[in-house]
Predicted model as a PDB file, atoms N, CA, C, CB and O in Angstrom, pLDDT in the B-factor column:
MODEL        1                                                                  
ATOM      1  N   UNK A   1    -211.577 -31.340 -71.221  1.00 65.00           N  
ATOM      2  CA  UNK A   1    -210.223 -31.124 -71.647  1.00 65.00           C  
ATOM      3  C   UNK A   1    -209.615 -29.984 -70.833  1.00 65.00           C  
ATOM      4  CB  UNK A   1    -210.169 -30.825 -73.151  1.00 65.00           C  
ATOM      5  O   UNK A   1    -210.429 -29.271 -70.247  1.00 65.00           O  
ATOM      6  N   UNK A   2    -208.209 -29.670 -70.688  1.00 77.00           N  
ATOM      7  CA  UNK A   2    -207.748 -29.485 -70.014  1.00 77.00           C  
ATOM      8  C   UNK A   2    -207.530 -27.773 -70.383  1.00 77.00           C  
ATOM      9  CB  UNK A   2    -206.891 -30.491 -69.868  1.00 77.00           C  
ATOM     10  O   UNK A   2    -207.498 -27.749 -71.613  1.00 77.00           O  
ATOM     11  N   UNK A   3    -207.385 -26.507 -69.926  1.00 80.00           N  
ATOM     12  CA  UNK A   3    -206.816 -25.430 -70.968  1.00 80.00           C  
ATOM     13  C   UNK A   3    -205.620 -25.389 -70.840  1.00 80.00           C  
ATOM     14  CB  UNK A   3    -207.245 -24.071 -70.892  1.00 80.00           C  
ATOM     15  O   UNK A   3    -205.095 -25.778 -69.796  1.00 80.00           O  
ATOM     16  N   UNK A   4    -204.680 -24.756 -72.202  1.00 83.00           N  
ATOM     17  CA  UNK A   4    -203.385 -25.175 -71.946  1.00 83.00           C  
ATOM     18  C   UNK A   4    -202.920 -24.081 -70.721  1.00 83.00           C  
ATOM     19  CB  UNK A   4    -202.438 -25.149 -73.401  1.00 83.00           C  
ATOM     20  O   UNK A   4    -203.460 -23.105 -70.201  1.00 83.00           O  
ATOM     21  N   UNK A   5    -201.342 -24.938 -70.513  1.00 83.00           N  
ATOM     22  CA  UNK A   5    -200.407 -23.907 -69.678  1.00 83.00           C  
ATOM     23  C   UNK A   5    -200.297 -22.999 -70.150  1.00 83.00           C  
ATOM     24  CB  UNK A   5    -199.210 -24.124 -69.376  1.00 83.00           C  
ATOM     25  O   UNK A   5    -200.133 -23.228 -71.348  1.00 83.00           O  
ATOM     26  N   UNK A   6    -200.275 -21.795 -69.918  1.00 87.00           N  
ATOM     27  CA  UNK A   6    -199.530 -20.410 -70.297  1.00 87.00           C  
ATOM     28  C   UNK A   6    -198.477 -20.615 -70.363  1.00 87.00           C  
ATOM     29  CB  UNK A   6    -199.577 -19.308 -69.537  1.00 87.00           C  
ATOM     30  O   UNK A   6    -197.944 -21.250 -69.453  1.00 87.00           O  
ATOM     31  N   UNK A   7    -197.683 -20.137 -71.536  1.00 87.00           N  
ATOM     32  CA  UNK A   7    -195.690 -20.128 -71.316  1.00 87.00           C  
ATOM     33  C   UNK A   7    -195.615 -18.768 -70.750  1.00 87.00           C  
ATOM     34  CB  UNK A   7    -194.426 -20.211 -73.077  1.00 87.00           C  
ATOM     35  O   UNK A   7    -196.312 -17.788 -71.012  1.00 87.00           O  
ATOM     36  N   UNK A   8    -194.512 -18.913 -69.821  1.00 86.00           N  
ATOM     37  CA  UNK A   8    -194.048 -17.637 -69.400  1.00 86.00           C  
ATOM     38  C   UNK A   8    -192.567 -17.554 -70.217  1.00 86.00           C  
ATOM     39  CB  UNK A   8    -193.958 -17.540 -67.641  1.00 86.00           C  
ATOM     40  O   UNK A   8    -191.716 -18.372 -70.564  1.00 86.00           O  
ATOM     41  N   UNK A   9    -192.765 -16.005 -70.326  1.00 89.00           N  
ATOM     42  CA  UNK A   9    -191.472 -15.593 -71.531  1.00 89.00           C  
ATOM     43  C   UNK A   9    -190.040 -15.861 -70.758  1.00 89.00           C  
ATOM     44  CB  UNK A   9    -191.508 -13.627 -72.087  1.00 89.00           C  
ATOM     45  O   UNK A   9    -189.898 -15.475 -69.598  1.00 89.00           O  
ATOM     46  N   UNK A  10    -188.696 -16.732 -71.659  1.00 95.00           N  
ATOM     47  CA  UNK A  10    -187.668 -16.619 -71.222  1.00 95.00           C  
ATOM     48  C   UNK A  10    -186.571 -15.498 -71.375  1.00 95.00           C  
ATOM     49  CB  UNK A  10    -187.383 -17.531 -71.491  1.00 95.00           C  
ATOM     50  O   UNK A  10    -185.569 -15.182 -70.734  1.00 95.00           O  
ATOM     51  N   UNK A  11    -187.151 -15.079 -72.410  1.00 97.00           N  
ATOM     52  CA  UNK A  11    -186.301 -14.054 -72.765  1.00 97.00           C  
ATOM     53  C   UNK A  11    -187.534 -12.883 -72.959  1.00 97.00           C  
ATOM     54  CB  UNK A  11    -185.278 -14.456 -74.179  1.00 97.00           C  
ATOM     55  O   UNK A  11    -188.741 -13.066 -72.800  1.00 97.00           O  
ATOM     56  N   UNK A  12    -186.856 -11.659 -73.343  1.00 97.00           N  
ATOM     57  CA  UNK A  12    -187.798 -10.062 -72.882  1.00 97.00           C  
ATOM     58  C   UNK A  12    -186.599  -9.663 -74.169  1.00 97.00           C  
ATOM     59  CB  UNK A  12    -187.677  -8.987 -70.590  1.00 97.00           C  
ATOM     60  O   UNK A  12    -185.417  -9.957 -74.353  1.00 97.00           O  
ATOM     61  N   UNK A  13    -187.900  -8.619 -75.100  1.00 97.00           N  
ATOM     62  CA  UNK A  13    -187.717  -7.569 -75.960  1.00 97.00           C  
ATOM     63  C   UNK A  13    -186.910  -6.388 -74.990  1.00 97.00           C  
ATOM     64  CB  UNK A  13    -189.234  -7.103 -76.606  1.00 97.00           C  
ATOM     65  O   UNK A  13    -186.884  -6.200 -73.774  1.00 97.00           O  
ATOM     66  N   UNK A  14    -186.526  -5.970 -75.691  1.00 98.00           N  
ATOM     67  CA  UNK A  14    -185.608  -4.310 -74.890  1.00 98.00           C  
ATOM     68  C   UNK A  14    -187.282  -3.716 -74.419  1.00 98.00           C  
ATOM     69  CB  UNK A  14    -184.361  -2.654 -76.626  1.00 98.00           C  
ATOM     70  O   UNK A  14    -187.537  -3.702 -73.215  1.00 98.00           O  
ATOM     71  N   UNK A  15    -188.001  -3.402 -75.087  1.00 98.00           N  
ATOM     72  CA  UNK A  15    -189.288  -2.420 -74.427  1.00 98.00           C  
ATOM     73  C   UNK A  15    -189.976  -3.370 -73.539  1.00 98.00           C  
ATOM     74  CB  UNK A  15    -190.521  -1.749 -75.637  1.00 98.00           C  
ATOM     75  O   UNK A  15    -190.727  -2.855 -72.710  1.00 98.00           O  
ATOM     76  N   UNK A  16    -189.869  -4.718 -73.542  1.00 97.00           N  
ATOM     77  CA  UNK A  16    -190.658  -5.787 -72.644  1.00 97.00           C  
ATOM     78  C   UNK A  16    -190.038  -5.435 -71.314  1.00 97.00           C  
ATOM     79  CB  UNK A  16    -190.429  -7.520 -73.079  1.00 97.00           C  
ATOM     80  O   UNK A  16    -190.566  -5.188 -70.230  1.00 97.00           O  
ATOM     81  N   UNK A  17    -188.513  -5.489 -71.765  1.00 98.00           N  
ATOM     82  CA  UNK A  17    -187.598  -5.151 -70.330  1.00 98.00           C  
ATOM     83  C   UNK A  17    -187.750  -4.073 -69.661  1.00 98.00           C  
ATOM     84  CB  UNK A  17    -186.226  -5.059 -70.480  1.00 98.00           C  
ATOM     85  O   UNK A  17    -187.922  -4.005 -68.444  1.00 98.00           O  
ATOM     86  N   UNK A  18    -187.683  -3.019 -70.564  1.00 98.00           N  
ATOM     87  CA  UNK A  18    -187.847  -1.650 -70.127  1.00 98.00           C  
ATOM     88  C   UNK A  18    -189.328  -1.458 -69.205  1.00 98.00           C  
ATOM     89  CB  UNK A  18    -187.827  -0.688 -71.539  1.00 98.00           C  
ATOM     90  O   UNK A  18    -189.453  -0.806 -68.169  1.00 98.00           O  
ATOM     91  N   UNK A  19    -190.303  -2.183 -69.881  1.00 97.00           N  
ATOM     92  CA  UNK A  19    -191.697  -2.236 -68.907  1.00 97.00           C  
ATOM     93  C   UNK A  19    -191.780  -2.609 -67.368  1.00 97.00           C  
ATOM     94  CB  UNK A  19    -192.607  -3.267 -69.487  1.00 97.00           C  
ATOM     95  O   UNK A  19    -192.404  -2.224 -66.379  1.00 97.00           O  
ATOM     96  N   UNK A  20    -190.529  -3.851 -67.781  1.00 96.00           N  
ATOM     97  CA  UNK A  20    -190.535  -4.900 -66.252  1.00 96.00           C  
ATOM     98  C   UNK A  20    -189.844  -3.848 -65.244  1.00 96.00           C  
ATOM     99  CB  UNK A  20    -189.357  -6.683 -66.347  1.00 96.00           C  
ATOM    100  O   UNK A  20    -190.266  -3.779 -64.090  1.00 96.00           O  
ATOM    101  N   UNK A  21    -188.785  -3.030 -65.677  1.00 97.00           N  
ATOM    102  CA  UNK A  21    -187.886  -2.397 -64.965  1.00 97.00           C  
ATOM    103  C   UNK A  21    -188.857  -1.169 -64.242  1.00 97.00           C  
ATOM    104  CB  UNK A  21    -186.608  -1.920 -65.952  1.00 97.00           C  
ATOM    105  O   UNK A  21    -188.986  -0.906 -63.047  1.00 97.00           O  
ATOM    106  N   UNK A  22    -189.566  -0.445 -65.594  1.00 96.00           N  
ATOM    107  CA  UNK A  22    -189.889   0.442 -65.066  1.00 96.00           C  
ATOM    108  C   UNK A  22    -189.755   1.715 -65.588  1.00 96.00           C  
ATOM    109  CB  UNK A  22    -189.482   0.314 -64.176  1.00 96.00           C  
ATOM    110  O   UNK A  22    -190.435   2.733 -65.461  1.00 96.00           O  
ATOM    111  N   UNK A  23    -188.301   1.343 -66.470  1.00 97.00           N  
ATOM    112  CA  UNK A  23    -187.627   2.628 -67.137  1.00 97.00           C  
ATOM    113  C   UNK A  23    -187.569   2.369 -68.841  1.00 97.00           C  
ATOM    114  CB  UNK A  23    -185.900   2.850 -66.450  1.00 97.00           C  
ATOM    115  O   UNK A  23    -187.783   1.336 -69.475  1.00 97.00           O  
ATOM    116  N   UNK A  24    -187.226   3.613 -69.264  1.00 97.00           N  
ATOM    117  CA  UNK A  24    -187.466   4.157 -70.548  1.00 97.00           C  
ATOM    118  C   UNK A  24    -186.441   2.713 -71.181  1.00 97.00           C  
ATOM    119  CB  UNK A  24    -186.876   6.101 -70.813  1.00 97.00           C  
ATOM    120  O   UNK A  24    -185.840   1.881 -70.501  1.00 97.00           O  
ATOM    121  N   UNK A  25    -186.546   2.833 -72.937  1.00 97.00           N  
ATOM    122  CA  UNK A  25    -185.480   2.063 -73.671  1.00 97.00           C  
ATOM    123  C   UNK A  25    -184.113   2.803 -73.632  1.00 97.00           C  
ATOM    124  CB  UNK A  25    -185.913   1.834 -75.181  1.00 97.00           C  
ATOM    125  O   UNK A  25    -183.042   2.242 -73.397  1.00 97.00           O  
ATOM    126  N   UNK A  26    -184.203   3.551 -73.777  1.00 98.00           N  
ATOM    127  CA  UNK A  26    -182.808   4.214 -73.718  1.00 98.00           C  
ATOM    128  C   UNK A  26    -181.802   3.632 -72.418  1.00 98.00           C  
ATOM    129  CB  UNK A  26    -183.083   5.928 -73.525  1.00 98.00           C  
ATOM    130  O   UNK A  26    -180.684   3.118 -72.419  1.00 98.00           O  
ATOM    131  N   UNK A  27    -182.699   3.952 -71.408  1.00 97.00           N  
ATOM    132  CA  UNK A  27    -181.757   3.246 -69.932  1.00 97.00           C  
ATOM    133  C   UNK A  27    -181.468   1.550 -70.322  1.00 97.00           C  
ATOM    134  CB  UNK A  27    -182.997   3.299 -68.070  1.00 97.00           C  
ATOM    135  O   UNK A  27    -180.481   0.904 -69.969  1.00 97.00           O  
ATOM    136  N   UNK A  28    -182.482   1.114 -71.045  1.00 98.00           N  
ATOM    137  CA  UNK A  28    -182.100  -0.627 -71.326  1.00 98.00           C  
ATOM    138  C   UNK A  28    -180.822  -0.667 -71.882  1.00 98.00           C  
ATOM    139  CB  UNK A  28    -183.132  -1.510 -72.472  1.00 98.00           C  
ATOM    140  O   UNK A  28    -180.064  -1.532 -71.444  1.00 98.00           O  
ATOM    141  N   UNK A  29    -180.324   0.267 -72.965  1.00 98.00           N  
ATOM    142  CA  UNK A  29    -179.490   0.050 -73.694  1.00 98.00           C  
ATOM    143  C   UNK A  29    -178.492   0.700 -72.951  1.00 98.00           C  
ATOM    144  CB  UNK A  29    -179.739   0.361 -74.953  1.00 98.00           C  
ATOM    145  O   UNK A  29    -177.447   0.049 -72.963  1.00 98.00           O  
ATOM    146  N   UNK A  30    -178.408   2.050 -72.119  1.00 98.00           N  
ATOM    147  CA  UNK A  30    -177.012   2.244 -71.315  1.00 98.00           C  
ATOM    148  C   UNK A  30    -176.739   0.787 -70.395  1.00 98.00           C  
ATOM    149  CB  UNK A  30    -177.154   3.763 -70.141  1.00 98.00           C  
ATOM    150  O   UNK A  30    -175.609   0.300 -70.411  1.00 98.00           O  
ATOM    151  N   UNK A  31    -177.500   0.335 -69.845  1.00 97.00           N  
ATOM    152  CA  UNK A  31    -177.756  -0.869 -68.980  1.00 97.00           C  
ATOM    153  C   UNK A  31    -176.614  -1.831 -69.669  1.00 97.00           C  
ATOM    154  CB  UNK A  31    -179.487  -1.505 -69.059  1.00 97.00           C  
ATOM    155  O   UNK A  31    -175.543  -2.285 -69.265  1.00 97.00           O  
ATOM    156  N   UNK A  32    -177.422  -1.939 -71.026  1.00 98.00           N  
ATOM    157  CA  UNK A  32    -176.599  -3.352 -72.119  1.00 98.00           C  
ATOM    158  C   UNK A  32    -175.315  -2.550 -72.097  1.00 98.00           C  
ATOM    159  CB  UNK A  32    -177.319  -3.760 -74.193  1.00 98.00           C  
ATOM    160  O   UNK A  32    -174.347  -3.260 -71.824  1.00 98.00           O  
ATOM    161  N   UNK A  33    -175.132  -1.742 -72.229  1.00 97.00           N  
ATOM    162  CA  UNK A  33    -173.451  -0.884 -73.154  1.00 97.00           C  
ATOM    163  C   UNK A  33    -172.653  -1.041 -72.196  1.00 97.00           C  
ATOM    164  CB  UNK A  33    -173.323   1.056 -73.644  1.00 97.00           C  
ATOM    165  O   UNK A  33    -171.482  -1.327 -72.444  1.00 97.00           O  
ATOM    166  N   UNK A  34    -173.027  -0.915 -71.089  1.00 96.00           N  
ATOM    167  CA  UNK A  34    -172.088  -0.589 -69.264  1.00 96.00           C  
ATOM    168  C   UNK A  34    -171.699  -2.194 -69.267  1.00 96.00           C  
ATOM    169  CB  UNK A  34    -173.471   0.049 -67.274  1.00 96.00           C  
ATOM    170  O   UNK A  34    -170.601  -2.581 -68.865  1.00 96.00           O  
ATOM    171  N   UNK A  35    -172.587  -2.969 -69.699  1.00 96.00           N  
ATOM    172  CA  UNK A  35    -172.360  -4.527 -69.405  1.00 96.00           C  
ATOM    173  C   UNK A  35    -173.314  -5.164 -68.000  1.00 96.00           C  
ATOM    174  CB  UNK A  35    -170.549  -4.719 -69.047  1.00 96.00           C  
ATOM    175  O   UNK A  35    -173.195  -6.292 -67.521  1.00 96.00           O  
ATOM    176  N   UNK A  36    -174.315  -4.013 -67.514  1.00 96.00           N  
ATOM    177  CA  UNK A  36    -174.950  -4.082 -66.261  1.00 96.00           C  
ATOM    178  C   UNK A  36    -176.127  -5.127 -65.848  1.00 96.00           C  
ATOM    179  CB  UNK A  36    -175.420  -2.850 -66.112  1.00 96.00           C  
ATOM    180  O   UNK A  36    -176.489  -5.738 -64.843  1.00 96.00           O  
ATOM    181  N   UNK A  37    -176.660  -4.920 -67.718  1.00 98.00           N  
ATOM    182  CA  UNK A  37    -177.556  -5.742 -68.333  1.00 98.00           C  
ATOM    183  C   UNK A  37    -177.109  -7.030 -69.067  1.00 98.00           C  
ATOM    184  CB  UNK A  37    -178.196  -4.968 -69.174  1.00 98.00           C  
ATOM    185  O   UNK A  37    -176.359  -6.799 -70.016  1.00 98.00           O  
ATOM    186  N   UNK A  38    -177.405  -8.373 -68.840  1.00 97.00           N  
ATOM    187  CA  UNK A  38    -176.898  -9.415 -69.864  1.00 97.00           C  
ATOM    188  C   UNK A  38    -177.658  -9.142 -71.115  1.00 97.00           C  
ATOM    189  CB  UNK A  38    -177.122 -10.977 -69.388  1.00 97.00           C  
ATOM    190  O   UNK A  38    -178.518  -8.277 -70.950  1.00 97.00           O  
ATOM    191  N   UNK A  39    -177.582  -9.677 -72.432  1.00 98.00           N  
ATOM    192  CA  UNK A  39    -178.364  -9.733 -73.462  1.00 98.00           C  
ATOM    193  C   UNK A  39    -177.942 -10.405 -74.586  1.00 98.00           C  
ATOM    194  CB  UNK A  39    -178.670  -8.636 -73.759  1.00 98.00           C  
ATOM    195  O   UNK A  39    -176.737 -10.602 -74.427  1.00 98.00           O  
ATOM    196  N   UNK A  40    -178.334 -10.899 -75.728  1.00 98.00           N  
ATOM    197  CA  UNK A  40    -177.871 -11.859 -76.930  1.00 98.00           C  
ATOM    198  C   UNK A  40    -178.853 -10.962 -77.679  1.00 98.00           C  
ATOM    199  CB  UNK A  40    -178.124 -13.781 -76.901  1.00 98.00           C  
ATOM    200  O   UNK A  40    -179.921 -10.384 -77.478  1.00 98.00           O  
ATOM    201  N   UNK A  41    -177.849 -11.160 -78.754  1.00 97.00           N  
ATOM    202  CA  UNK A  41    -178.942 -10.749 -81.014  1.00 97.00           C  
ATOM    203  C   UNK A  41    -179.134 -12.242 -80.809  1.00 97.00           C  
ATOM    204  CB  UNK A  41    -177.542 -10.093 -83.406  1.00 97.00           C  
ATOM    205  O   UNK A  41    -178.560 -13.208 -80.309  1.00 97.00           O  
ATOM    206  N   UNK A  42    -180.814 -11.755 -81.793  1.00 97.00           N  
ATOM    207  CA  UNK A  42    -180.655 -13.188 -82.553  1.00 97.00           C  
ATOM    208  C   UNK A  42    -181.413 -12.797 -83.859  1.00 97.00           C  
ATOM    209  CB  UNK A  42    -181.418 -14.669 -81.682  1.00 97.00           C  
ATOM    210  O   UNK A  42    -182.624 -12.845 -84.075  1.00 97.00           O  
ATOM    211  N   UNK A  43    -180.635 -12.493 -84.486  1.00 97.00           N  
ATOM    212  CA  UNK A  43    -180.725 -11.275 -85.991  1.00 97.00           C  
ATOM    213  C   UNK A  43    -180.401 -10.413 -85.744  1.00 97.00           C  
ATOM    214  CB  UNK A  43    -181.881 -10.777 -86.704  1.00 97.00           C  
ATOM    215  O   UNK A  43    -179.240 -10.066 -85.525  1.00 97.00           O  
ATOM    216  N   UNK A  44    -181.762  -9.563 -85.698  1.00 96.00           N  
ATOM    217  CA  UNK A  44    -181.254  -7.712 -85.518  1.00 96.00           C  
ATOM    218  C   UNK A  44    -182.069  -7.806 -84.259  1.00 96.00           C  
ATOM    219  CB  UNK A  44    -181.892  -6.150 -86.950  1.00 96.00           C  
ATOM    220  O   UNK A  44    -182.240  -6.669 -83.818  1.00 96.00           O  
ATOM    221  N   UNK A  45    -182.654  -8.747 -83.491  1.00 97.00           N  
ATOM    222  CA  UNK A  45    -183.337  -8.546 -82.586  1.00 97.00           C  
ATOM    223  C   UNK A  45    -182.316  -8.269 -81.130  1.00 97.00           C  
ATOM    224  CB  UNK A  45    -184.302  -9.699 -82.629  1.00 97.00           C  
ATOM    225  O   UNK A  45    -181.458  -9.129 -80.936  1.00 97.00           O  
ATOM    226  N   UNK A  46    -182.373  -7.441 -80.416  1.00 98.00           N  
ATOM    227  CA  UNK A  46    -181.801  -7.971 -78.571  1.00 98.00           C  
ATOM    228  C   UNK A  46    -182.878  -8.044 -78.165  1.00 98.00           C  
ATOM    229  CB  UNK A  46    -180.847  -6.940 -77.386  1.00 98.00           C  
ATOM    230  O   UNK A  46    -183.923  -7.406 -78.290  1.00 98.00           O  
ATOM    231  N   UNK A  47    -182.222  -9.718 -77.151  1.00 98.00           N  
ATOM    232  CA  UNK A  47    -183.129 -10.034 -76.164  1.00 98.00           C  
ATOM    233  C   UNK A  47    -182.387 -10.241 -74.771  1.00 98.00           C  
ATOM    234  CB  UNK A  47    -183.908 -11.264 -76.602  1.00 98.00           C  
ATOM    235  O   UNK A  47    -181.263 -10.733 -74.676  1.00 98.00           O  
ATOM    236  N   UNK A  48    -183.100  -9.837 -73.790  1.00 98.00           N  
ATOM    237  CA  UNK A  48    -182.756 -10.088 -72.635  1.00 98.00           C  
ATOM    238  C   UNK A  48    -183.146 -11.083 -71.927  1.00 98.00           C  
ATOM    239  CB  UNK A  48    -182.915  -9.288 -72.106  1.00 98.00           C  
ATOM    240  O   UNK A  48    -184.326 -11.404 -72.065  1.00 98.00           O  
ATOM    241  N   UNK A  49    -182.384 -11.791 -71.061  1.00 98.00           N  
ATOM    242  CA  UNK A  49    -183.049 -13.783 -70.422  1.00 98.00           C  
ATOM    243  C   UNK A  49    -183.744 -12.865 -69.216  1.00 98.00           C  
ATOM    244  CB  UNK A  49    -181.311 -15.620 -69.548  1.00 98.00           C  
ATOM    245  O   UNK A  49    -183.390 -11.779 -68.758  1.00 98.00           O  
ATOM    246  N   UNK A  50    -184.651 -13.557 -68.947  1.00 97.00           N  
ATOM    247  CA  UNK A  50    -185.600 -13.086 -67.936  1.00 97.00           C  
ATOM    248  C   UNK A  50    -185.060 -12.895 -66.673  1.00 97.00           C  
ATOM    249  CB  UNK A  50    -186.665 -13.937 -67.791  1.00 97.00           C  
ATOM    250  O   UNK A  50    -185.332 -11.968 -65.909  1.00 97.00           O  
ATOM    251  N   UNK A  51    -184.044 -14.089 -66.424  1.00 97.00           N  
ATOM    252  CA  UNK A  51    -183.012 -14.165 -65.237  1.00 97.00           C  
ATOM    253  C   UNK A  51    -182.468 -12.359 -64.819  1.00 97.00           C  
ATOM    254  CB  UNK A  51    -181.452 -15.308 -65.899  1.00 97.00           C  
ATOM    255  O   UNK A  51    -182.538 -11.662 -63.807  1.00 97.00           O  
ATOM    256  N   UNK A  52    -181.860 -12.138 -66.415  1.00 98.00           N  
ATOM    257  CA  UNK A  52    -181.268 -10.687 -66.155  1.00 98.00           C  
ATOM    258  C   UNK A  52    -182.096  -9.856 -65.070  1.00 98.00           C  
ATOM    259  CB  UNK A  52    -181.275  -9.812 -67.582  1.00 98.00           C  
ATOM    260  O   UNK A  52    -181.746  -9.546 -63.931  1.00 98.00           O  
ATOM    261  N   UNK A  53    -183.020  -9.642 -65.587  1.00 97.00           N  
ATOM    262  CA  UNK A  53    -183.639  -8.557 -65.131  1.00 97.00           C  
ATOM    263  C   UNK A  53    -183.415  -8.298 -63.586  1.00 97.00           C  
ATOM    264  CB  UNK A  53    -185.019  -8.697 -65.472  1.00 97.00           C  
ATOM    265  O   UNK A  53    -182.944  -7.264 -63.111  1.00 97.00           O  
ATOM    266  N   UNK A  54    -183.974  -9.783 -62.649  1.00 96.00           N  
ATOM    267  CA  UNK A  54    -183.822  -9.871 -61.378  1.00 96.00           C  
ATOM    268  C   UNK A  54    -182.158  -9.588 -60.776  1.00 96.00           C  
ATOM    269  CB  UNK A  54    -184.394 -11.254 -61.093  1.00 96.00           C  
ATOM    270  O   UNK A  54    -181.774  -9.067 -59.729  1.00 96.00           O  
ATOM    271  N   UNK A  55    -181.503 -10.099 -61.781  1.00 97.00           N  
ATOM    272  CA  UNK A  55    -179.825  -9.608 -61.555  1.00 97.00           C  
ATOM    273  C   UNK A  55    -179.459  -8.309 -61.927  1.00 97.00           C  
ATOM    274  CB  UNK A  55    -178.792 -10.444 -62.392  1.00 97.00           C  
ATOM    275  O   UNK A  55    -178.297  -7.956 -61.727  1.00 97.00           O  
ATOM    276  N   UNK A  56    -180.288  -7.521 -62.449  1.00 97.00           N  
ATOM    277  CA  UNK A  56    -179.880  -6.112 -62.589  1.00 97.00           C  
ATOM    278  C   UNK A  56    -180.508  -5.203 -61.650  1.00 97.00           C  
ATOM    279  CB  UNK A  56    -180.154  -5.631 -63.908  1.00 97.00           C  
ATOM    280  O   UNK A  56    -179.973  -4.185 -61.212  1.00 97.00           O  
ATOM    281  N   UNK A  57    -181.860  -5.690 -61.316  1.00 96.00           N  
ATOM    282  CA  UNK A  57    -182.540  -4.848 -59.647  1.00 96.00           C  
ATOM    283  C   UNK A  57    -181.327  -5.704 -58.363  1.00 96.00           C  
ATOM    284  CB  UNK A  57    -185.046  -5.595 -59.136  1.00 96.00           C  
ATOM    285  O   UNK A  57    -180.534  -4.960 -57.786  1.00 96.00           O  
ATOM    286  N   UNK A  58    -181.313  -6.746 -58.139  1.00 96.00           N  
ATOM    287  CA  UNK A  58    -180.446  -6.895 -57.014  1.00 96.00           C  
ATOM    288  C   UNK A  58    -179.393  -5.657 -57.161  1.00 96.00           C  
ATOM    289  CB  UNK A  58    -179.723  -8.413 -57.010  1.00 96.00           C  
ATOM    290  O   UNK A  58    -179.387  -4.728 -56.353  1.00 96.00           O  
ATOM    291  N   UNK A  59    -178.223  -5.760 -58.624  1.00 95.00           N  
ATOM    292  CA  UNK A  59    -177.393  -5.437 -58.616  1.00 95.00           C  
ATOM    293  C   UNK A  59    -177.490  -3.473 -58.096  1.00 95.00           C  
ATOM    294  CB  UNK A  59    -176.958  -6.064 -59.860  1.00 95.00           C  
ATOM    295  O   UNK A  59    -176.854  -2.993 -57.157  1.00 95.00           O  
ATOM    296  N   UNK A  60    -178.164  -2.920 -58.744  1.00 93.00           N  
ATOM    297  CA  UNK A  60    -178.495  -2.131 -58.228  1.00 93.00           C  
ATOM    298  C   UNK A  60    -179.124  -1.416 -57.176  1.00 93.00           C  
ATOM    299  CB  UNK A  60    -178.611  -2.084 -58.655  1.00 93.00           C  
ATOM    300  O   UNK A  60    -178.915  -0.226 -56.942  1.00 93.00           O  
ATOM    301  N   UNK A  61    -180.169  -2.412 -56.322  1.00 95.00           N  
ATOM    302  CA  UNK A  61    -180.255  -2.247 -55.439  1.00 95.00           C  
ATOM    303  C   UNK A  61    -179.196  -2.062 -53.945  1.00 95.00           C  
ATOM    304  CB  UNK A  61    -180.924  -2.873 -55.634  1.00 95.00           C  
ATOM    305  O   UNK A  61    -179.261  -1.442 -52.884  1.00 95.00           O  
ATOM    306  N   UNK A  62    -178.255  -2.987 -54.609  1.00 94.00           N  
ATOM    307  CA  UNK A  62    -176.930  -3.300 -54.070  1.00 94.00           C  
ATOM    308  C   UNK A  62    -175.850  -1.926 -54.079  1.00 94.00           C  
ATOM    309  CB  UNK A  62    -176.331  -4.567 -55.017  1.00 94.00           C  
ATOM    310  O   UNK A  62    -174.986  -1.672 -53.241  1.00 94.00           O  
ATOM    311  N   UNK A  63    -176.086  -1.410 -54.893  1.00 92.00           N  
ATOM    312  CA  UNK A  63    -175.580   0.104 -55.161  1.00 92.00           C  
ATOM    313  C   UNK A  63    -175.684   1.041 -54.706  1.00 92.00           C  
ATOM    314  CB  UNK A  63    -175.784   0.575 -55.928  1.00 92.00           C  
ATOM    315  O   UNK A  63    -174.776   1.833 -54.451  1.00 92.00           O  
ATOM    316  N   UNK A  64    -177.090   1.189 -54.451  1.00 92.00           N  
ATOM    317  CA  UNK A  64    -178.023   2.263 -54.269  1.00 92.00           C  
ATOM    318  C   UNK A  64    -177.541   2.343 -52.252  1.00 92.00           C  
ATOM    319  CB  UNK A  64    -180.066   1.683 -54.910  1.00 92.00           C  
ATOM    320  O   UNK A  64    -177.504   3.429 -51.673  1.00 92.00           O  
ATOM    321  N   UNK A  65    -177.228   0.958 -51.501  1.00 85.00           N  
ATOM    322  CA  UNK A  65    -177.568   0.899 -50.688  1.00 85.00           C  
ATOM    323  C   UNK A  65    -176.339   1.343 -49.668  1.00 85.00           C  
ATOM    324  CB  UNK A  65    -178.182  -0.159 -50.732  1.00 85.00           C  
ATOM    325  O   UNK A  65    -176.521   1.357 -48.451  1.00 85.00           O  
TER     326      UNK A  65                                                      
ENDMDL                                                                          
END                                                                             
């Protein structure tokens, strides 16, 4: 039998994000507030689409440069 696929996550917790990035939660959430960061509730939860993340290093990289 086969082992299953691994799912890879579509969406990222604020501290999941904050890991991928690099930086603290606090910067996740100036990130979300500026509008720099995409993100959706779904309750009391924010989540960020995985997509974001790579669109917020371009975007900044883009800045920086």
């Amino acid at each position: 039998m086969n082992a299953p696929t691994p799912i890879t996550p579509r969406v990222l917790r604020v501290e999941e994000a904050a890991r991928a990035l690099g930086i603290g939660r606090s910067l996740v959430y100036d990130l979300i507030r500026s509008g720099r960061l995409r993100s959706f509730k779904v309750g009391s939860r924010r989540l960020i689409p995985a997509a974001a993340i790579d669109e917020v290093i371009t975007t900044l990289t883009e800045e920086a440069a």
